[in-house]
C-alpha positions, 0 to 999 in steps of 0.5 A: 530790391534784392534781399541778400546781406540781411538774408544771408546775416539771418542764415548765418545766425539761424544756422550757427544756433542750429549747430549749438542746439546739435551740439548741446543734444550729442546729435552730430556726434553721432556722425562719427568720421562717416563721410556719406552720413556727414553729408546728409545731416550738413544738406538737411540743417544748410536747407533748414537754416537757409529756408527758416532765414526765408519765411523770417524775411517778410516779418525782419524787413518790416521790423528792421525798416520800420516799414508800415503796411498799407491797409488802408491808404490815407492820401492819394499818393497811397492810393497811387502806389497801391493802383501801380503795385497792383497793376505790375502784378496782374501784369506779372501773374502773381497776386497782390503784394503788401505793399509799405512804406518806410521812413527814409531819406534816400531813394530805395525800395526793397522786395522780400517774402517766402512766396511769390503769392505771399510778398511785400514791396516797400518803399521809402518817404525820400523816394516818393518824394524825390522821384517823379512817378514814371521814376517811382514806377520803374522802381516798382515794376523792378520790385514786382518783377524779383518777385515773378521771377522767384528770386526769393525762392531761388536764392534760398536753394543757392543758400542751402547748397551752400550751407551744405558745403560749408557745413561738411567742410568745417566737419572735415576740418574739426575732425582733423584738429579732433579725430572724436569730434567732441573736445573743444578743439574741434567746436572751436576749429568748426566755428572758425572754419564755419565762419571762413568758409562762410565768406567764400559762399558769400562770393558765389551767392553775391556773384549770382545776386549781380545776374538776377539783378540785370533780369529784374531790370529787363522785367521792370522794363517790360511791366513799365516800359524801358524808358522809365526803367532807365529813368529811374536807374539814372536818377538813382545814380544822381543821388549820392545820399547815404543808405538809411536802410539797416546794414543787414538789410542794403542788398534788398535796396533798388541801388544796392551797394557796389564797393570798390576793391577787393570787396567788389566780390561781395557787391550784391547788385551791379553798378549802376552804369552797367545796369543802364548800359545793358537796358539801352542795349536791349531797346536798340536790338528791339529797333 
């Protein structure tokens, strides 16, 4: 349900290959030590990179889940979930997603797409298996409801700020290993800095993924109803099987990891205790 680490792997990649073609072209030497110029030229790649990462997402997930559209559905079950799909949208006032399943033993589904009109909402063989249908629609509405909400789209600006950021500060501190800017001491310093300060933007955007989640469960909550969004929360956190979906891709899922530590600042989505916590206290105020 989220979209964030394969996101943000695909960012990374995308703009660390825009900075090798820059480079192999002499187009950022051009920039010289222009501080105003500098910044200009590190908004327009961190923009490109993070909204090329987005219109790649639709076409990754499918690719990297295995996830096969549903056409045509071949049994009730598809039938259903097409019906619920469809049904959360209207609701919602966006347009029909694809919807698609993918082969899985654990309990997750995911949401991605570079438009609200044009998205796709995927769930796995061990959730429609595992679950009872009101489980699976609280499931749904969560997924259509990070899709109303533009999620997508708002996390790709985020990215693209902080692209930009990251990008101007590894300019700066390249240019303080190499004044010119052109032997290998500042690419290599540029890089390293890159890479480094790329972890810290991880920290904002992972911090904002936490909020957006707890506003795709009080959407959930009002498309299928609170108590089959809380549902669905608590038989996800009885479930303790192993995320089969790509490292890259774990933040997209309905539970999302949550590590423990120091790398609880990288957690995507909040832990599911506190989800719940929040759903029952917003159907209490309603009493």
């Amino acid at each position: 349900m989220k979209r964030l680490i394969f996101f943000g792997a695909t960012n990374m990649a995308v703009i660390f290959v825009l900075t090798i073609i820059l480079r192999l072209f002499g187009i950022d030497e051009m920039l010289g030590d222009n501080l105003a110029r500098t910044l200009v030229f590190s908004f327009a790649v961190g923009m490109v990179g993070s909204f090329i990462s987005l219109f790649m997402s639709k076409s990754v997930a499918l690719k990297s889940t295995g996830a096969r559209v549903i056409e045509s559905p071949s049994n009730p079950t598809e039938v259903w979930l097409l019906e619920s799909v469809q049904r959360f949208a209207q609701e919602a006032g966006i347009k029909m997603p694809d919807v698609a399943i993918y082969a899985a033993d654990d309990l997750n589904a995911f949401a991605t797409g570079a438009k609200k009109n044009d998205a796709l909402v995927a769930v796995s063989t061990g959730l429609l298996r595992n679950m009872t249908k009101s489980e699976v629609e609280g499931v749904l509405a969560h997924e259509v409801a990070h899709i109303a909400n533009g999620d997508m789209i708002t996390m790709t600006l985020l990215q693209g700020v902080l692209n930009t950021f990251v990008i101007f500060f590894a300019r700066l501190i390249g240019q303080m290993i190499d004044r010119d800017g052109r032997g290998i001491g500042y690419f290599a310093t540029y890089m390293i800095a890159q890479t480094v300060l790329g972890f810290f933007a991880e920290i904002i955007k992972s911090w904002f993924s936490r909020h957006r989640e707890f506003r795709a469960d009080a959407g959930g909550a009002a498309l299928a109803g609170n108590s089959n969004m809380v549902t669905a929360l608590q038989r996800l956190q009885s479930v303790h099987t192993p995320t089969a979906l790509p490292k890259q891709m774990q933040a997209m899922g309905i539970s999302g990891l949550v590590p423990k530590s120091w790398r609880k600042l990288f957690a995507t989505h909040p832990p599911l205790e506190v989800r719940i916590a929040a759903l029952q206290a917003a159907q209490e105020k309603l009493r």
